[in-house]
N, C-alpha and C positions, 0 to 999 in steps of 0.2 A: 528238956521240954522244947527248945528250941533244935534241937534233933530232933523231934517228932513231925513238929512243925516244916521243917525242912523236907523230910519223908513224905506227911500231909500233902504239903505245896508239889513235891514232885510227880506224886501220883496223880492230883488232879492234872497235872499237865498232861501226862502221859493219857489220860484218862478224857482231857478235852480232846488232845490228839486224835487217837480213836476215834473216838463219836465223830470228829470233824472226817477223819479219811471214808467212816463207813459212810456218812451223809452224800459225801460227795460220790463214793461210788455210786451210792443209789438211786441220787440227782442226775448223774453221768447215763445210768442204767437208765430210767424214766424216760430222761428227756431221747437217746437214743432211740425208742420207739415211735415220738413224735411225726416220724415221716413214715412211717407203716399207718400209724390210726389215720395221717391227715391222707395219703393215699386210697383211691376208693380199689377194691375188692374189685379185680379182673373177672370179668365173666366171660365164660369161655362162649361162641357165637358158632352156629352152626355154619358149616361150610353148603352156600345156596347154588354152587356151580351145577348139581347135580339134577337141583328143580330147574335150574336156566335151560341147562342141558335136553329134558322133558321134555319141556316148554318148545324148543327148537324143534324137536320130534314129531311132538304134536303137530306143529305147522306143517313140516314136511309130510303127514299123512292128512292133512286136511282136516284136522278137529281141531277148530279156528277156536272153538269155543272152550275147550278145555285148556289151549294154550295160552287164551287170553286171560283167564284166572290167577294162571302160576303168574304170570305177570305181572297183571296188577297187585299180588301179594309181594312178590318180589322189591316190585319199583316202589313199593310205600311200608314197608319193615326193614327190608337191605339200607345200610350204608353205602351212599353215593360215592364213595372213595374207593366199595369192589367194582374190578377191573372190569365185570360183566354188565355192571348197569346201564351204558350206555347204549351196548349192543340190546340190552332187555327193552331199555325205553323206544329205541329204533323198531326195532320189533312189531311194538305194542301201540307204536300210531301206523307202522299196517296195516296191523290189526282192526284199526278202526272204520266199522263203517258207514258215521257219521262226518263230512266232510269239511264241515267245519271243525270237529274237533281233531280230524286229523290232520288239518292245516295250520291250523293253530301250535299242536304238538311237532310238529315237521321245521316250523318256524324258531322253537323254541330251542330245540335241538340244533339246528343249525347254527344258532349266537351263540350257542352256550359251548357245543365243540367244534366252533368253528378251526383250530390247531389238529383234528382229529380226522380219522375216517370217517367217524360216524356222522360227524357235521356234515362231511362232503354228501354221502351219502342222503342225509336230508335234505337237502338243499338240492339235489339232483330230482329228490323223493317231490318235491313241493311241486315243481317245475311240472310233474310229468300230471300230481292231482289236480294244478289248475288246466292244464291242455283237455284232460279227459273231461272237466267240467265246462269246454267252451268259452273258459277267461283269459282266451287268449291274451290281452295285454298284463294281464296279472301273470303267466306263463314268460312272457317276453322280458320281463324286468326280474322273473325268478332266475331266469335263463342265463340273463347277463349279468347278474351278482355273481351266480359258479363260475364262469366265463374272467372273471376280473378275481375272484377269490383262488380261482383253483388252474391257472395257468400250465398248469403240468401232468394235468389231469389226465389216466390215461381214458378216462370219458369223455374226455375233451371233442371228437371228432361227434359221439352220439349227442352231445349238447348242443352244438353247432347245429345240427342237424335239423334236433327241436325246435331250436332254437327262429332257425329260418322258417321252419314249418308253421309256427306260431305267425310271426311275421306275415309270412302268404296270406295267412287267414286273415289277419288284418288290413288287407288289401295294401300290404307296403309292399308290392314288386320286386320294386328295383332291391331294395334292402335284403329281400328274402334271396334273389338272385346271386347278392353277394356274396351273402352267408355261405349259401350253398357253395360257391364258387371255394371258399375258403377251407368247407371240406373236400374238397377235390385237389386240391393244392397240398395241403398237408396228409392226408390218406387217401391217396389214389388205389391200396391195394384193399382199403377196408369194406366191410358191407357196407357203411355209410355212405359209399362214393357212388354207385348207381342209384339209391334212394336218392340221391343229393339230382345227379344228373335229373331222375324222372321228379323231384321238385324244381330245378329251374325252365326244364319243357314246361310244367304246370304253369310257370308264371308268365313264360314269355307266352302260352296259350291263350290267359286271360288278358295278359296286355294286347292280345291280337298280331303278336310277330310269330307267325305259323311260321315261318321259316325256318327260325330261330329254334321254336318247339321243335319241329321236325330233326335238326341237327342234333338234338340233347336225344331223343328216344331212338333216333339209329343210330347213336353213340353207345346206348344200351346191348341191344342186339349184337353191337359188333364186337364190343370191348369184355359185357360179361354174360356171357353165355349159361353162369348158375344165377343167375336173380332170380330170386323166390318170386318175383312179381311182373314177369313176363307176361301175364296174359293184360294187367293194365298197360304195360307198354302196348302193346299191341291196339289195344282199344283206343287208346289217344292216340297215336299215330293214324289210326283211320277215322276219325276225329278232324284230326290237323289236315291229312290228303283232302276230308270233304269240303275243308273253308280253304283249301287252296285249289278248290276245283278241279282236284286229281280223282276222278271217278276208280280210274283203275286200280292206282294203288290204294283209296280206300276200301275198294271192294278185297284183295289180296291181304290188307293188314287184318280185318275181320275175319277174313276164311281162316286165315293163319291162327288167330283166334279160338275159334270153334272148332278145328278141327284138334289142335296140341290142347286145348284145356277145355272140353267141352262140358266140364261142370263148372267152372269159374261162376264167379258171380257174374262177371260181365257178358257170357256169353249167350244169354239171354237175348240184350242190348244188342249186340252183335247181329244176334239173327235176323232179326227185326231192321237192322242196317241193311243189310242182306237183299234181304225180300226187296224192300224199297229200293235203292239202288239198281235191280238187277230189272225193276217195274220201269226204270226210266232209261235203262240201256240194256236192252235185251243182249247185247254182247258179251255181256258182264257176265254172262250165265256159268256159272261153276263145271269145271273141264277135272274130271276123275283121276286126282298126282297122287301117287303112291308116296308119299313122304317119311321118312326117317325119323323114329322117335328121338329124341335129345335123350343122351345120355344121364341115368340119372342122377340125382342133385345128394352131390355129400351131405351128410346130416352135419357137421362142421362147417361148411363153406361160408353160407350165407342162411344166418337164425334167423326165424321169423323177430319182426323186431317186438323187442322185448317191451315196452309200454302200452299197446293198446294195440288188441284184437277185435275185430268188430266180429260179435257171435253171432246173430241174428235177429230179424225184425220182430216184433210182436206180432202176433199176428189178430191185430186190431183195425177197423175197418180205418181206411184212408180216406181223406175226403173226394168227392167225386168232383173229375174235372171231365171238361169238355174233350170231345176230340179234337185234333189236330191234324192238318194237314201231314201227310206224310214226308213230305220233302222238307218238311220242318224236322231240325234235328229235336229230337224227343227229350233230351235234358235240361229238367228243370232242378237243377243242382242246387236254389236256394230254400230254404226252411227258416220258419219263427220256433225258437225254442224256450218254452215258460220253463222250465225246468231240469233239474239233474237229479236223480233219488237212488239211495240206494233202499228202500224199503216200499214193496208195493201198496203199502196202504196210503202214501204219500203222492203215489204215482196216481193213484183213481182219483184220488181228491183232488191234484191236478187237473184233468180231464175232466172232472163235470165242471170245474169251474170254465174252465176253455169251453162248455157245452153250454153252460147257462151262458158267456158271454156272445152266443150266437156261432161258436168254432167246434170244428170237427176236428178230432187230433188223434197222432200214433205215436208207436213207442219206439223207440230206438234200445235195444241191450246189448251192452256192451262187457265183458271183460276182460280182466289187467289180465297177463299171463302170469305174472306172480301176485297176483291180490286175491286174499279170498271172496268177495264177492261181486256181485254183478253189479253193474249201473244201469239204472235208467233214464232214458232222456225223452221226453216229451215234449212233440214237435204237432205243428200247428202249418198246413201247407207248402204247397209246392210253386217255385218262382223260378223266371227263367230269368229274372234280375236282381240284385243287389236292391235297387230302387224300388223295387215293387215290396220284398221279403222288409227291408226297412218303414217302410209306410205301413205294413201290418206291424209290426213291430209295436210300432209306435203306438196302435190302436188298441193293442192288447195289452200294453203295460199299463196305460190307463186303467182298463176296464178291468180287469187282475189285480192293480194296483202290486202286481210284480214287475220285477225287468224281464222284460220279454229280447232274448236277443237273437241276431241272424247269422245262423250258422249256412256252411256250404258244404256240400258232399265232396 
């Protein structure tokens, strides 16, 4: 019995054993799964490069509007951590033709990849949609954030550029002078270096140092011979000869004018120089010079510049001015502008209110060379001063209860 008992005793041992080893296998097995169930289920994500890709197509053929779809599908289902979203979001405030909201988005881009291209990019992007919308000091403080952020920028010279240009606009001279100077200094061989030159003529013009002006536009003439914008040189320079009481050679820099570019815009202006001039010096009378075409302008050399193309006037009635004596030079280069639109139903609405407040007003359209759509600007008279275009300013922002502000040609 007590040999049974011992046999008994042993089997359960053997018998706890077991149970114990398959327990723990099982325990072992179980819990082993624990990190697959607590892990969630991979879902596999479709690869979006291919709708980015589209998307970019579409821009390049000009169907703004089907690009702008993939887009926004894009930028609000993608994961912010594919490599294309930044490039899509850049895109897509392009895209936009609401200025506020693409300023807004342009801004936002810029803090967020500010370490990036694409930051740089915005940030250049912002600079160029406050210029076109006449916020010049908003343009000048966009201008000199790139300027301080992106010092090695190889945009650096076309920023500068802007950057002075914006400046000029806000009657800082001498500042804009600088600038300018500073892109002549560092790219003498770029196309920004006779823009620059015919922006520092402009300024020593309106400060009244003809001299000075006259220096920077036959700098032009001598130095680059492909500027795309030869025929304003030429216009300011005979401009500059008139307030230096150079009859001759203003009547020579106008002919020079209307004969090499006789559709320009300017040569209109020109002619009408012309006439007058030759009415108060019958000397001056145009003598038959066979002249030499200029050879033509490499499509590389010097690009039209890439932020704003002025396309054409509207052609809406202007308000009617007095005549003027003819010996008066005929530019009245300043305007009141209530507005910037890129939608024409915005633009009329402007204009009657300019028309109920007692103003005649016309359109200005402009567009980006790479922007899909047009701008409009609606402007309100013609000044042959600062002071004068300011004091309607003043008159209209009241009566509009918008900001009405004075732009210059």
């Amino acid at each position: 019995m007590v040999e049974t008992m011992k046999k008994e005793s042993r089997n359960i041992r053997f018998g706890n054993i077991f149970v114990y080893l398959c327990s723990s296998v099982f325990i072992c097995g179980y819990l082993s799964l624990f990190p697959l169930l607590a892990a969630p289920t991979p879902v596999p994500t479709a690869d979006n490069h291919p709708l980015f890709e589209k998307a970019q197509e579409y821009f390049k053929q000009k169907k703004y509007k089907e690009a702008k779809q993939i887009l926004n599908q894009l930028v609000a289902k993608a994961s912010p951590l594919e490599d294309y979203i930044p490039k899509a979001r850049l895109l897509l405030a392009n895209l936009q033709d609401d200025f506020s909201v693409s300023i807004a988005q342009f801004k936002s881009l810029a803090a967020e990849y500010s370490n990036r291209p694409e930051g740089e990019e915005a940030q250049k992007n912002l600079g160029a949609r406050y210029y076109l919308a006449d916020k010049y000091q908003d343009a000048t403080e966009s201008y000199e954030e790139f300027i301080k952020n992106y010092p090695n920028s190889a945009s650096l010279s076309e920023i500068r550029y802007w950057h002075a240009s914006a400046l000029l606009a806000e009657e800082k001279n001498n500042e804009a002078v600088e600038e300018y100077r500073r892109v002549l200094e560092k790219s003498p061989d770029s196309s920004w270096a006779p823009k620059s030159l015919l922006g520092m003529g402009n300024a020593y013009f309106k400060m009244k140092k003809y001299n000075d002006a006259e220096k920077q536009y036959l700098k032009i003439l001598d130095q680059y011979h492909f500027y795309d914008e030869l025929n304003l040189v030429y216009f300011k320079l005979g401009q500059t000869y008139e307030m230096e009481n150079k009859p001759k050679e203003s009547h020579a820099a106008y002919q020079t004018l209307v004969e090499k570019y006789p559709r320009a815009l300017e040569a209109g202006d020109a002619k009408d120089r012309i006439a007058a001039l030759e009415r108060q010096r019958p000397d001056l009378a145009p003598v038959a010079v066979k002249r030499e075409e200029p050879p033509p302008i490499p499509a590389s050399s010097y690009p039209p510049t890439p932020t704003l193309v002025l396309a054409e006037r509207e052609p809406t009635p202007a308000p009617t001015m007095a005549a003027e004596p003819e010996e008066i030079l005929k530019t009245k280069p300043y305007h009141v502008q209530i507005g910037v639109f890129s939608q024409k139903l915005n633009v009329e609405k402007a204009r009657k209110q300019a028309k109920k407040a007692g103003y005649d007003s016309f359109v200005v359209k402009l567009r980006t060379v790479d922007g899909p759509y047009p701008i409009y600007k609606v402007r309100v008279g013609h000044f042959a001063d600062r002071a004068s275009a300011e004091k309607a300013a003043k008159i209209l922002t009241k009566k509009l209860r918008e900001k009405a502000i004075v732009v210059e040609d």
